[in-house]
C-alpha positions as CSV (number, residue, x, y, z in Angstrom):
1,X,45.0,130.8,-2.6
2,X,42.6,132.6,-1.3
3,X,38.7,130.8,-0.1
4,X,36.1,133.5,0.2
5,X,33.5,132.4,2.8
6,X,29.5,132.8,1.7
7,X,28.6,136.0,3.3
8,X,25.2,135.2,5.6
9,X,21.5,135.4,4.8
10,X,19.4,138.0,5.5
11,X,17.5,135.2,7.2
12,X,20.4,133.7,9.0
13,X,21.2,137.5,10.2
14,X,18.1,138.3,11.5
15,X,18.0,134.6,13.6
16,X,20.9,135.4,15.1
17,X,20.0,139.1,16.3
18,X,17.0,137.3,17.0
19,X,18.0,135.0,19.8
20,X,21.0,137.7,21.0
21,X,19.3,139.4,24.0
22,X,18.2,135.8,24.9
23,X,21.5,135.0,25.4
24,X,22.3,137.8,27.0
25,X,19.8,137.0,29.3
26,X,21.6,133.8,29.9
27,X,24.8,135.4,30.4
28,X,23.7,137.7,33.0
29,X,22.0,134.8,34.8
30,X,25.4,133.6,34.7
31,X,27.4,136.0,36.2
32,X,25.0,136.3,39.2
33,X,25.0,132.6,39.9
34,X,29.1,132.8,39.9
35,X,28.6,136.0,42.2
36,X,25.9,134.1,44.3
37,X,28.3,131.1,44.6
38,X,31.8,133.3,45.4
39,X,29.7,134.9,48.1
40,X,28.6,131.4,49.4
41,X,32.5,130.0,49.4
42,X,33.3,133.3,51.1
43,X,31.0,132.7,54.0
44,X,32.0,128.7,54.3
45,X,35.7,129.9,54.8
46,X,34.6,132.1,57.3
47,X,32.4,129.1,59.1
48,X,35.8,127.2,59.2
49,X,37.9,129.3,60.3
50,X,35.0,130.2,63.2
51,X,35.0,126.0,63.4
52,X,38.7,126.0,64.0
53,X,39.3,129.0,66.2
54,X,36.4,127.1,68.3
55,X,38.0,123.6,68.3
56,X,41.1,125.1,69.5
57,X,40.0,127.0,72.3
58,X,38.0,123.4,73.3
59,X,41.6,121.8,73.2
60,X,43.3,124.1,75.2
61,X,40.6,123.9,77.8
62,X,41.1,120.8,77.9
63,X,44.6,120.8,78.2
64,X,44.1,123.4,81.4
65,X,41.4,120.5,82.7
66,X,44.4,117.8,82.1
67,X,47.3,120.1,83.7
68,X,45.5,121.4,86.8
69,X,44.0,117.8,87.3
70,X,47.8,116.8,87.1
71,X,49.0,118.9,89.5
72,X,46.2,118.3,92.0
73,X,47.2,114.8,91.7
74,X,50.5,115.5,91.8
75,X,49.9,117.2,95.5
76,X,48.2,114.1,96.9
77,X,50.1,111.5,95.4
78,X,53.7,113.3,95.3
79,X,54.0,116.2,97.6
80,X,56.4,119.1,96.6
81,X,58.2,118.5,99.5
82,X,59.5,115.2,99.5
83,X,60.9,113.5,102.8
84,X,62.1,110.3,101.9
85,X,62.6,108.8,99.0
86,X,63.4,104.4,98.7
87,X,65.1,103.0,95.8
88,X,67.5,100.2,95.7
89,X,70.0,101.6,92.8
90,X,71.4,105.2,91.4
91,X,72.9,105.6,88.1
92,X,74.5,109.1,87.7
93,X,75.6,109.1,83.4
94,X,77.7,111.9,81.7
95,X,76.7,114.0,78.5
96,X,78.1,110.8,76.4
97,X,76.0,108.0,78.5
98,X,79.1,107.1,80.4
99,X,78.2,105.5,83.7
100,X,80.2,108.1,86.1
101,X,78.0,107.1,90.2
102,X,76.9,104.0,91.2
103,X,75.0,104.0,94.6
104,X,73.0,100.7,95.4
105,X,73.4,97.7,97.4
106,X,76.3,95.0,96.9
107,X,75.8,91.5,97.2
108,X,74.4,89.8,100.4
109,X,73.1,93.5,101.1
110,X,76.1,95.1,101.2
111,X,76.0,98.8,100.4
112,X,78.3,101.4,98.3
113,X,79.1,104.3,96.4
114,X,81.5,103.7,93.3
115,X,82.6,107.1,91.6
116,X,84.2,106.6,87.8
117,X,86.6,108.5,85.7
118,X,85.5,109.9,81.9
119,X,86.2,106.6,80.4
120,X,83.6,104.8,83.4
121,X,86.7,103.3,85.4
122,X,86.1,103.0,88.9
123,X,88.4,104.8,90.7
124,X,87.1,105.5,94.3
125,X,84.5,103.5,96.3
126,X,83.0,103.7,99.8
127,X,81.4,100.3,100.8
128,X,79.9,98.7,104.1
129,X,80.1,95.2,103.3
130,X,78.4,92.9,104.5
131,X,80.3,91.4,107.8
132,X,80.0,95.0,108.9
133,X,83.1,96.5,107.7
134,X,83.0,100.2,106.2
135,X,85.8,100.9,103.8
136,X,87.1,104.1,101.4
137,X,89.1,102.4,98.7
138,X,90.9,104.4,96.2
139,X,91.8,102.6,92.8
140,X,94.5,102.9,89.9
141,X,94.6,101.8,86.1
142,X,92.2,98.6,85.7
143,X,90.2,98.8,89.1
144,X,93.3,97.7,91.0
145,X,93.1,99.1,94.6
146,X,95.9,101.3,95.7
147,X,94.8,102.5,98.6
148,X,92.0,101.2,101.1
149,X,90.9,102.7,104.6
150,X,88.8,100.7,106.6
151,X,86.8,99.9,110.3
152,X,86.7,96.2,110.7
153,X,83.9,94.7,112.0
154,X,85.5,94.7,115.7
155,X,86.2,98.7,115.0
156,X,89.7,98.7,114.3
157,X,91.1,101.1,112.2
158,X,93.4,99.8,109.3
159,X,95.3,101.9,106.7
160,X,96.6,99.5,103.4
161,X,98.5,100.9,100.8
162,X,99.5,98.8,97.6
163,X,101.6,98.5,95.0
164,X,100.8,98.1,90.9
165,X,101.1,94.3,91.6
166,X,98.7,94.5,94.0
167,X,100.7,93.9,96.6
168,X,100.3,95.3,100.0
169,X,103.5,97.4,100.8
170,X,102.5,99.5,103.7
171,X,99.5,98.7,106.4
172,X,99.0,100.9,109.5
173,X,96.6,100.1,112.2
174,X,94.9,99.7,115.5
175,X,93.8,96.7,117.2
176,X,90.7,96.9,119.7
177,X,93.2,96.3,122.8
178,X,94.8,99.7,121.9
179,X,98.1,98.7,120.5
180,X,99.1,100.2,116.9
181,X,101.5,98.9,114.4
182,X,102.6,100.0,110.7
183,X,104.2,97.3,108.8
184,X,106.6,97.3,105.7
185,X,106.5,94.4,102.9
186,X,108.5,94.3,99.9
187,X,107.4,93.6,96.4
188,X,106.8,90.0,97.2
189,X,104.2,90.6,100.1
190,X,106.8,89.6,102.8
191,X,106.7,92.0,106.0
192,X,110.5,93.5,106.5
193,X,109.6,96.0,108.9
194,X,107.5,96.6,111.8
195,X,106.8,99.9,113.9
196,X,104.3,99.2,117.1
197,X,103.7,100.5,120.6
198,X,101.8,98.2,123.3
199,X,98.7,98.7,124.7
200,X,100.6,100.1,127.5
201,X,102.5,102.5,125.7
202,X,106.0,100.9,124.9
203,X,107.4,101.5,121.2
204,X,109.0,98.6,119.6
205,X,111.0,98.3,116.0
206,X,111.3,95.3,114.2
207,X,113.5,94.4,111.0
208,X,113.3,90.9,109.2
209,X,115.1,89.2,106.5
210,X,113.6,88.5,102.9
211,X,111.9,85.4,104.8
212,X,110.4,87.3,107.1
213,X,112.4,86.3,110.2
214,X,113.1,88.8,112.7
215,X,117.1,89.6,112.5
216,X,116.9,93.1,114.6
217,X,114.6,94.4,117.1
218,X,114.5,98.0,119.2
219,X,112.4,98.7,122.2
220,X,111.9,100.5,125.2
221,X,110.5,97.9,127.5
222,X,107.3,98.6,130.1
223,X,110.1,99.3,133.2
224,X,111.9,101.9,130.9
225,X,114.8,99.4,129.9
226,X,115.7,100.1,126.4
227,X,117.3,97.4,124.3
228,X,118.5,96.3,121.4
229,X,118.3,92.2,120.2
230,X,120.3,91.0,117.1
231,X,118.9,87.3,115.7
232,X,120.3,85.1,113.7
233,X,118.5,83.1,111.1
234,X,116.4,81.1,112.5
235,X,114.9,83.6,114.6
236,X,117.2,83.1,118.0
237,X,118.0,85.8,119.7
238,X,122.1,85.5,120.2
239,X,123.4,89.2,120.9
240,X,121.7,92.0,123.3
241,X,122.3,95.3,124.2
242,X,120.1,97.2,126.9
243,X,120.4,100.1,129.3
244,X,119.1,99.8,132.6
245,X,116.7,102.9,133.7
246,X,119.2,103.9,136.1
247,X,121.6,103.5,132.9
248,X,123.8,100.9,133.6
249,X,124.8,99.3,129.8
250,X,124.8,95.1,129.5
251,X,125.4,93.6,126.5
252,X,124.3,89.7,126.5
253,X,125.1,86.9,124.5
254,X,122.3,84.1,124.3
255,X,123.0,80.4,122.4
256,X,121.2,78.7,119.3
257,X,118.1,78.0,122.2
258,X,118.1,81.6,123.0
259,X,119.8,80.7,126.7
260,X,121.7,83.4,128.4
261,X,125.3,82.0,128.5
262,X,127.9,86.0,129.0
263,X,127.1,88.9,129.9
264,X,129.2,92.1,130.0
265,X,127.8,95.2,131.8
266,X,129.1,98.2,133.8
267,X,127.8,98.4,137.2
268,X,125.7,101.9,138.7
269,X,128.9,102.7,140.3
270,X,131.0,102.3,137.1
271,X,132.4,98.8,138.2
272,X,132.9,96.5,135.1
273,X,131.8,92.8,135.1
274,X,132.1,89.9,133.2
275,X,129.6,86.7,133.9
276,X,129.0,83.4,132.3
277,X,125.8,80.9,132.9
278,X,125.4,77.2,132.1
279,X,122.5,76.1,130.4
280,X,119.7,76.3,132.5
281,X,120.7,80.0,132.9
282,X,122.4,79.8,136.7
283,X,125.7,82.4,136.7
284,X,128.9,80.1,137.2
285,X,131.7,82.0,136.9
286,X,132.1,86.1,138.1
287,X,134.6,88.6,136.9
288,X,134.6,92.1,138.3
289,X,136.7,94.4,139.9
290,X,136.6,95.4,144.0
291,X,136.1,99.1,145.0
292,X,139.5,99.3,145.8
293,X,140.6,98.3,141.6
294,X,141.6,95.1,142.6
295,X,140.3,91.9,140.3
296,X,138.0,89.4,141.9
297,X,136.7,86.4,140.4
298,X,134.1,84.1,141.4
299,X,133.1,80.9,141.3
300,X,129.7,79.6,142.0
301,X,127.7,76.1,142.4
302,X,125.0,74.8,140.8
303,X,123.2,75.7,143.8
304,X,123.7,79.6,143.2
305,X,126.5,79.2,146.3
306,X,130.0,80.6,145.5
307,X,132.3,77.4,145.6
308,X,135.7,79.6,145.0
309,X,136.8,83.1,144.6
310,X,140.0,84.9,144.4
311,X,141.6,86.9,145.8
């Protein structure tokens, strides 16, 4: 359905055309005031950016102020060149935090160097400790020194080797009077073996039983007599070979008290003999041959004086 609307008055018509270019007016006055006002944002934006390009070239400035004042201070306070520098611990960590150099002091002022493995193991250390002894010690699974080179306090050298068990297996070194030594030690820490030369040059070998008791000994001797000494158990020497330096050969048999009771030797001139001593040592009974082949034997008093002899 269809509502026709009034058509308008001549009256209302002629209002309306009336008041138009009024509102017109109004509508112009419009327009310029939105001009007016774009115009006026347009030049605040510009003011701001102007504010900002200022307020940064005032912080920069300032940061040249705060960078050249640094370095000036820098220059007084910490030269570039630095001489010396006091600290009483270094910590040197990986990419993954892992402590890999320790350089500081030890306790009771002690000093040393510890360098780790990837997984921050100790495995080598250089120490002066505190008596006065430097030391390089090398270490295995668990911090468990293997091997260890050190000055003691006196300045003897010692070389230490060790075992997984910790046990010390092999020890070379020098005392301060000169004379050197490298000992052997089984699993259980007891020395078997000994190597050493006297301060005045003579070389001597030593083997011991699982107790540590000397059972064979070699050495050249000071007057260039070289010998050879078996023991038995309890440490007595009871058989003994030597050569004289002229190189007559003697073999000697010594009792449970280590006395000298036979002896059995070849003379310089190739003469064979054949002695026996009591107990305080005094030769009692002679056998030899004369330079002619014959046999002689002697006997001889307590006195050293020869009491019998035949032929």
């Amino acid at each position: 359905m269809r509502i026709d609307r009034p058509a308008p008055t001549p009256e209302t018509l002629h209002a309306w055309l009336s008041a138009a270019p009024a509102r017109v007016t109004d509508l112009r006055k419009a327009l310029r005031e939105r001009d007016r006002l774009g115009q006026e944002l347009s030049r605040i934006r510009r003011d701001v950016r102007r504010l900002k390009a200022v307020c940064w070239g005032v912080v920069g400035l300032l940061g040249l102020v705060a960078l050249l004042s640094a370095l000036a201070a820098s220059r007084v306070f910490l030269p570039a060149e630095v001489d010396e520098i006091r600290a009483r611990r270094f910590i040197v960590v990986d990419d993954r935090g892992t402590t890999r150099v320790q350089l500081g002091l030890l306790g009771e002022e002690g000093a040393g160097l510890e360098l780790a493995d990837s997984r921050g193991v100790g495995r080598a250390a250089i120490a002066v400790r505190p008596n006065g002894a430097a030391a390089i010690e090398m270490l295995g699974e668990e911090r468990h020194p293997r091997v260890t080179l050190e000055v003691l306090p006196d300045g003897s050298p010692r070389l230490e080797l060790r075992g997984p068990d910790e046990m010390s297996t092999v020890t070379v070194g020098v005392r301060r009077d000169g004379a050197a030594h490298v000992l052997l030690a089984d699993h259980h820490g007891q020395h078997r073996s000994a190597l050493t030369i006297t301060p005045g040059g003579s070389p001597g070998l030593t083997l011991n039983d699982e107790t540590g008791t000397p059972r064979l000994g070699l050495t050249v001797a000071p007057d260039d007599w070289s010998e050879m000494d078996l023991y038995d158990r309890a440490g007595a020497l009871r058989l003994g070979l030597s050569v004289s330096p002229h190189g007559a050969p003697v073999i000697g048999f010594d009792d449970n008290a280590g006395r000298r009771r036979m002896l059995i030797g070849l003379f310089l001139d190739g003469k064979p003999t054949l002695d026996f001593f009591d107990q305080k040592g005094v030769a009692r009974l002679l056998m030899t041959l004369r330079a002619t082949g014959t046999s002689r034997l002697i006997a001889v008093g307590r006195k050293s004086q020869i009491i019998w002899e035949v032929p």
